[in-house]
N, C-alpha and C positions, 0 to 999 in steps of 0.2 A: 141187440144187434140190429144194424139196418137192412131192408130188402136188398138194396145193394149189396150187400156183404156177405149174402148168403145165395144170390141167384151167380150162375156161373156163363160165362158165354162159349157157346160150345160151334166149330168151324170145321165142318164137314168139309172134306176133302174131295170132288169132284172130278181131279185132274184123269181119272180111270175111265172117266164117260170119256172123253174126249178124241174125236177120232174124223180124219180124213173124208168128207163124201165121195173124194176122190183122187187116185193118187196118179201116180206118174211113175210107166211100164217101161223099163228100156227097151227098144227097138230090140236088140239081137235077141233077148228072153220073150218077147214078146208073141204068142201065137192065138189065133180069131177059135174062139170055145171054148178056151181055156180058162179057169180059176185062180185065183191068185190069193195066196194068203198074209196077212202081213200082223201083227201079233196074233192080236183074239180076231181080228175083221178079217173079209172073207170080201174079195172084188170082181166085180164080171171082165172080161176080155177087154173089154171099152174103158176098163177103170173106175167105174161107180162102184159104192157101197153094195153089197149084198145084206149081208148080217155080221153080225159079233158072237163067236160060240160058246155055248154057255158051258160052265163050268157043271157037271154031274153031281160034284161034290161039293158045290159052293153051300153054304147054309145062309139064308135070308132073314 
């Protein structure tokens, strides 16, 4: 058999990092100290990125 024939190409799937620095609040929901959460990420009042919450149970 050839090296080729036996190495496999393997494409990790990244599309889960992938997240907003900053989003867009509608005005009437909109209030100044407030937190915003939108899947796993987590926004300041202003709309920037805080963090992404980690799962307790995720296994690494």
């Amino acid at each position: 058999m050839s090296e080729s024939a036996l190495s496999t190409e393997t494409k990790r799937d990244y599309g889960h990092l992938v997240y907003p620095e900053k989003i867009m609040i509608p005005e009437k929901i909109h209030k100044r100290g407030r937190t915003y959460k939108l899947n796993d990420c987590y926004y300041d009042h202003d709309a920037y990125f805080i963090c992404i919450r980690q799962d307790s149970k995720s296994i690494l």
